[in-house]
N, C-alpha and C positions, 0 to 999 in steps of 0.2 A: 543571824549576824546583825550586828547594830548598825541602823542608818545613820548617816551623817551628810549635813548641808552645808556648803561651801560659798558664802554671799562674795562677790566682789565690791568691796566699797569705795569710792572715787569717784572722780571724770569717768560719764560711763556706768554710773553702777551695775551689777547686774547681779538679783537675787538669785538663789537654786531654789528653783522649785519642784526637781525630782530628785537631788542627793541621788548619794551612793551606798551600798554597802560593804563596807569593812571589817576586819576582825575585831579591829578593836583602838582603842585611842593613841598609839604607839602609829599604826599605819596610817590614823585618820592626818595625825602630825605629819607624817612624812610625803601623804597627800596633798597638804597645807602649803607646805614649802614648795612640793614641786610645782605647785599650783602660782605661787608666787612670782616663783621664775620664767614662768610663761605669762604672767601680767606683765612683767618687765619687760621682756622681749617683745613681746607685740604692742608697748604702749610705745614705742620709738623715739624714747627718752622722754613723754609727756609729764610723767612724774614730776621734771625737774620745775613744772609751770602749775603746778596743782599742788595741796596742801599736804595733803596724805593719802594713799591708797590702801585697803584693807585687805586680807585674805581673813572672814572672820568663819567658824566652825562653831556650827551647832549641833547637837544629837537629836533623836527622834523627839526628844521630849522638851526642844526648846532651849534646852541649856549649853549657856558659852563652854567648848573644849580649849579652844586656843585660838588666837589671834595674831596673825603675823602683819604687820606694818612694814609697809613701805615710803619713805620719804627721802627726799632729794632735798641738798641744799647746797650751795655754790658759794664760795667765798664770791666779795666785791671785788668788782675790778679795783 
């Protein structure tokens, strides 16, 4: 099965340094997202004061799969 590495990029960043294994780039995506979602949640709306936050995906061999971004922005009062 193909490995796949899940960095977090932001306030915080935090590399994978042991990845996972998936079947295949379909579930690596659907890793990605859910992965997202728990950035969100545990970042306790910090997003809204930082620039962008990443969920980025790599495979065994270095290569971008997909990249999901997270960014906050607020209209002016």
């Amino acid at each position: 099965m193909p490995h796949y590495y899940f960095d977090v990029r932001g306030d915080g960043s935090a590399p994978d340094e042991v990845g996972i294994e998936l079947s295949g780039p379909i579930e690596a995506r659907a890793e990605a997202a859910r992965l997202a979602g728990e950035v969100l949640k545990e970042a306790d709306g910090a997003f809204w004061t930082t620039p962008e936050w990443q969920v980025h995906v790599t495979d065994e061999l270095g290569a971008t799969l997909c990249t999901v971004s997270i960014r906050g922005s607020m209209a002016r009062p």
